[in-house]
C-alpha positions in Angstrom: 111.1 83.1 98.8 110.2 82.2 95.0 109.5 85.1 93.1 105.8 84.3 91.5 105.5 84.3 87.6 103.9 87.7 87.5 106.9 89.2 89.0 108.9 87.8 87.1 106.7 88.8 83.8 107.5 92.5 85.3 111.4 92.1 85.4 111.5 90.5 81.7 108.9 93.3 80.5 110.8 96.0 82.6 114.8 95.1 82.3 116.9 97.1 80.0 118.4 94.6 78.9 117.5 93.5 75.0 116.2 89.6 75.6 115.6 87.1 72.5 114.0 84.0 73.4 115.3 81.2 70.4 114.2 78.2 68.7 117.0 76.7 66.5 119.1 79.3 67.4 118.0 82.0 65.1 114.2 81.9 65.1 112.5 84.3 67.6 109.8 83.3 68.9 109.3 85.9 72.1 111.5 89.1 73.0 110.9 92.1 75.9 110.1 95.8 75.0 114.1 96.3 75.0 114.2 93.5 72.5 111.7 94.7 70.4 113.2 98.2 70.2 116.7 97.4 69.9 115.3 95.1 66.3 113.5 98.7 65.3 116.9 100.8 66.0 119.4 98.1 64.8 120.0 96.4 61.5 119.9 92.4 63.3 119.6 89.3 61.3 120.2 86.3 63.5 120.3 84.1 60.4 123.3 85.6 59.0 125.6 86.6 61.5 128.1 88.6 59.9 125.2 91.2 59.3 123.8 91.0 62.8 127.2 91.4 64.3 130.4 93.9 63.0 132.7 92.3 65.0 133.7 90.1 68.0 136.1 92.1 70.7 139.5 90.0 71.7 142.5 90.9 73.4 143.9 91.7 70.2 141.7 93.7 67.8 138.6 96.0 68.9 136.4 94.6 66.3 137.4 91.2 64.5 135.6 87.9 63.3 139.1 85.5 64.4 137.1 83.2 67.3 133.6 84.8 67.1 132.0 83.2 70.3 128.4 84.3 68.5 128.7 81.7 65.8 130.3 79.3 68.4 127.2 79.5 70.9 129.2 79.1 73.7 126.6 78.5 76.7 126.4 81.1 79.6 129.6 82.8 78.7 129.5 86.7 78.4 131.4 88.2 75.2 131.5 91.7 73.5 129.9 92.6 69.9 129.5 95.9 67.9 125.9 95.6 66.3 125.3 98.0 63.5 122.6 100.6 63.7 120.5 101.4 61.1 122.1 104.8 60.2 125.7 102.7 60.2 127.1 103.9 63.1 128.3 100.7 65.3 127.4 100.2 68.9 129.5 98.1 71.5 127.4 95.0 73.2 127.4 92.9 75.9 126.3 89.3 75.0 125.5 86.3 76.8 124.2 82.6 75.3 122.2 80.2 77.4 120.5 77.2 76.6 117.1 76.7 78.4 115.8 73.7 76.7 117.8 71.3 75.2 115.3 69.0 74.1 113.5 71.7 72.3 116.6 73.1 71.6 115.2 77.3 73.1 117.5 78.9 74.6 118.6 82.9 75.6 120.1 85.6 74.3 120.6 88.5 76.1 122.1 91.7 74.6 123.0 95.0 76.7 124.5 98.0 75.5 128.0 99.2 76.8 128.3 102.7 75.4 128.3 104.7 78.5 130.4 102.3 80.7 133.1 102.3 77.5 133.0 106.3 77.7 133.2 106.0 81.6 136.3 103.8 81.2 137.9 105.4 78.6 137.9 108.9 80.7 139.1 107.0 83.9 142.0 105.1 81.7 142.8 108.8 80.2 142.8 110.0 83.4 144.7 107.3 84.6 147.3 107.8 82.0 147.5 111.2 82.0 148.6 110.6 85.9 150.9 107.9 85.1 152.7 109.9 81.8 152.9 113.5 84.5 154.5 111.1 87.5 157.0 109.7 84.8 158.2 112.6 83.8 158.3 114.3 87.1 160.3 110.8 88.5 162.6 111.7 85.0 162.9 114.6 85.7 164.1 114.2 89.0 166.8 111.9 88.3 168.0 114.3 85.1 168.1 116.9 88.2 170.8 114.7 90.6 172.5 113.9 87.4 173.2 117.2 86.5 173.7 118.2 89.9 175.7 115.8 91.8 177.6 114.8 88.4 177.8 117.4 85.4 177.6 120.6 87.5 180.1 119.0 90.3 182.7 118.0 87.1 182.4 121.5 86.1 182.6 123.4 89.5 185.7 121.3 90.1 187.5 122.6 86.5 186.4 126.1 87.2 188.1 125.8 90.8 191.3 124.6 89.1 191.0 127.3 86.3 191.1 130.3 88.9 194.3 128.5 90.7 196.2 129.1 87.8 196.2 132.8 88.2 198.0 132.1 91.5 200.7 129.5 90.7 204.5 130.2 89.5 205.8 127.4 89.0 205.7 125.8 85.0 205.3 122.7 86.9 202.1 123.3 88.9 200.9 124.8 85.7 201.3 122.0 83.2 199.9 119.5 86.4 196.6 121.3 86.3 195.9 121.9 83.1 196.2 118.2 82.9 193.9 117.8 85.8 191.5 120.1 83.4 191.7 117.9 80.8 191.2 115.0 82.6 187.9 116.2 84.3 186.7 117.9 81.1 186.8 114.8 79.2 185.3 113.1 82.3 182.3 115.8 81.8 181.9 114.9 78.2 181.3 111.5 78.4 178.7 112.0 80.9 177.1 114.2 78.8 177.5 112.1 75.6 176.0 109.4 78.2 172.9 111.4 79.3 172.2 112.1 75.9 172.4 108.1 74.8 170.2 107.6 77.7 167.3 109.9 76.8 167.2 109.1 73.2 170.3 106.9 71.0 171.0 108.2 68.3 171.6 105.3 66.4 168.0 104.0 67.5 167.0 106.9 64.7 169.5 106.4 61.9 170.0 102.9 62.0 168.0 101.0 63.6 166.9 98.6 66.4 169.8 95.7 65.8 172.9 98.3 66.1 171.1 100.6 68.9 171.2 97.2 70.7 175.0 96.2 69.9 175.7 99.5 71.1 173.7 99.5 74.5 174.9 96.1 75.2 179.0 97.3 74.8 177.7 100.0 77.5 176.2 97.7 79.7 179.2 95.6 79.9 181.5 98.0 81.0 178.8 99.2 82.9 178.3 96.5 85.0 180.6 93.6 84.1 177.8 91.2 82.9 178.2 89.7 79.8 175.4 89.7 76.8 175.1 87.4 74.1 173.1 89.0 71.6 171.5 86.8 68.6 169.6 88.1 65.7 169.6 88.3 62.4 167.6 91.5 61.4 171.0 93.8 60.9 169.8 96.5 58.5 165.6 95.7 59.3 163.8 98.4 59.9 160.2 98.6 62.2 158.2 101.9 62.9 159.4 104.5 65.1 157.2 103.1 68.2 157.9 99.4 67.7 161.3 99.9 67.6 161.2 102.5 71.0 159.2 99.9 72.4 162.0 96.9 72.1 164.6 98.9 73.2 163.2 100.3 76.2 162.2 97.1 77.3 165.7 95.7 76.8 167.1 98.2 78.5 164.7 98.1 81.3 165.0 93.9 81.3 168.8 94.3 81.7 168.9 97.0 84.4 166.6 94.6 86.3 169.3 91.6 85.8 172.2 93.8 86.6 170.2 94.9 90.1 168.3 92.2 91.3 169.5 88.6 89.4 172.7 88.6 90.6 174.4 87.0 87.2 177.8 87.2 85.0 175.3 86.1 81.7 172.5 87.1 80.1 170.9 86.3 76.3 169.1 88.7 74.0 167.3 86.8 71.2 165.7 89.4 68.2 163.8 87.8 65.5 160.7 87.8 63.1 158.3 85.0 62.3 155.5 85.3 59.6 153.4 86.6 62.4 155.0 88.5 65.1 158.1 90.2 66.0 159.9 88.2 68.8 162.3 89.6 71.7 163.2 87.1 74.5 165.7 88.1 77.3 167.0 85.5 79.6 169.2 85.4 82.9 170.0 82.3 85.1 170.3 84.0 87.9 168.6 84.3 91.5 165.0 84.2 90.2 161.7 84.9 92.0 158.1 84.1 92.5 155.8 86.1 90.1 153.1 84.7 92.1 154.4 86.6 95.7 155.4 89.5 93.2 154.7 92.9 94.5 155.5 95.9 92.8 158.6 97.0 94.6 162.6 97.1 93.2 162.2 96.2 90.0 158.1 96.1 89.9 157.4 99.3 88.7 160.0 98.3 85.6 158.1 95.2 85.3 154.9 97.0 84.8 156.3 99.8 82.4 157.7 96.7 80.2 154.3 95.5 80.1 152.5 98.7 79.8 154.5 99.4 76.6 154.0 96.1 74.7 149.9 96.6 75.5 150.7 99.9 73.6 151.2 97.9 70.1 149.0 95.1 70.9 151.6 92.5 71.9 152.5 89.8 74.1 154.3 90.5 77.7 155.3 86.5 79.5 157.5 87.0 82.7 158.6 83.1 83.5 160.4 82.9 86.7 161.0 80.7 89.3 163.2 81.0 92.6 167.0 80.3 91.8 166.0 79.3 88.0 166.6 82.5 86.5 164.2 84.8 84.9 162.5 84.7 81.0 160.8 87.8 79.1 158.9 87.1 75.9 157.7 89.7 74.0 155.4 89.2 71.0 154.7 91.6 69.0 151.9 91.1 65.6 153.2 92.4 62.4 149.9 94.1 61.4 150.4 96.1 64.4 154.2 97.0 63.5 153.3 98.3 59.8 151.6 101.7 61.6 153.5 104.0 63.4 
């Protein structure tokens, strides 16, 4: 059934939607009641962009002019603006271009403001975060729990049981054998502690930097778990913000973790480096591989996922390349502009 013109007069009139009929692209020549207010509320000049609209949204920036698909024109694709009201304050749109005469070159712009669905989001995303951060620490602070239990407090139970033998022996030479048994698990208990604490938070991360907080993980992981790490860069001594810096280590560590479970190697690179533009950190294994496509998030999903979830944080890059039994690649980009704020 074809809706008849008058109807259809009653949608244009009634939508809340701002619509611009447009010769030439910028001359208006017949707009709805929405239209017509949103020109008396907002400061809109279709002849000069750059005043009608503060800024194109990309993956990248909030607000930024880099690729603005308003001066492009781009037919029937939807994008997001921030128009400018009159008392200065800017206002996020949606936008959508359509030509509807080419001959007479008229076509369609319609405008819609996205101010409550952003604040909707944003409280579900807070929400969702605030879930996310609580289970993360609860899932830490769980495993800090069997640590302590079922390693520190164990090492320490088992000195305190040797301790009170002593009071019981007479001989010098069961004596002199448990107090080196006391030593032994002592020192035992001190390197797990010293390895707890390098867990949570290295120390050299803080006093020198991301290069030799990586030298020193990587001698860990080695004797860790026998897998070898050839580490290039040549940023010794460089320093990045507190949160860039975080940010590349934890996703080393959580890259290599993944290798040393799932990949099944004896190998694996570690390239650090800056460009003009970005900050660059690409792992890479040769090992058993997979199918991101048939990827679900189980083993070492959830550590995919927090890898990426951090790099979104500063505005970067996150590639996973991998293929069944041709290894795995991480790429992480990260934009200087954002690495100059902490």
């Amino acid at each position: 059934m074809e809706m008849s013109a008058e109807l259809l007069m009653k949608v244009y009139d009634q939508m809340s939607d701002a619509i611009f009929l447009l010769r030439n692209k910028s001359e208006i020549i017949a707009s709805n009641p929405a239209a017509k207010q949103l020109l008396g509320e907002y400061n809109v000049n279709l002849d000069d962009f750059c005043t009608y609209c503060n800024g194109y949204t990309s993956i990248f920036e909030e607000q930024t002019c880099l690729g603005c698909s308003l001066r492009k024109r781009i037919d029937n694709s939807a994008f997001q603006i921030f128009l400018n009201l009159n008392s200065g304050v800017n206002i996020p749109f949606s936008a959508s271009y359509t030509l509807i005469d080419e001959d007479a070159d008229i076509s369609l712009l319609l405008l819609r403001n996205l101010t409550q669905q952003q604040h909707t989001e944003q409280i579900l995303k807070q929400k969702t975060m605030t879930e996310y951060v609580i289970n993360a620490q609860e899932s830490e602070r769980k495993r800090l729990s069997r640590e302590l239990h079922d390693g520190l407090a164990q090492g320490l139970y088992s000195t305190l049981i040797e301790l009170r033998k002593i009071k019981y022996m007479t001989k010098k030479e069961d004596y002199e054998t448990s107090i080196l048994e006391m030593d032994s698990m002592l020192s035992t208990t001190l390197e797990d502690i010293r390895n707890m604490a390098v867990e949570l938070r290295p120390s050299s991360l803080d006093d020198l930097g991301i290069f030799a907080a990586l030298k020193a993980y990587f001698k860990r992981y080695e004797q860790l778990f026998g897998v070898h790490v050839v580490f290039v860069s040549e940023l010794y001594g460089t320093r990045f913000p507190a949160s860039v810096e975080t940010m590349l280590y934890r996703v080393t560590q959580e890259a290599l973790t993944n290798a040393a479970k799932y990949a099944d190697v004896d190998e694996i690179e570690v390239y650090l480096f800056k460009t003009k533009q970005t900050i660059v950190l690409e792992i890479n294994d040769q090992g058993i591989g997979f199918s991101p496509d048939h990827f679900t998030a189980q083993g070492s999903g959830l550590g995919l996922l927090n890898m990426k979830e951090r790099v979104d944080l500063l505005h970067g890059e996150f590639e996973l390349r991998s293929e069944p039994d041709q290894g795995t690649k991480i790429l992480v980009r990260i934009p200087l502009e954002a690495s100059q704020h902490d």
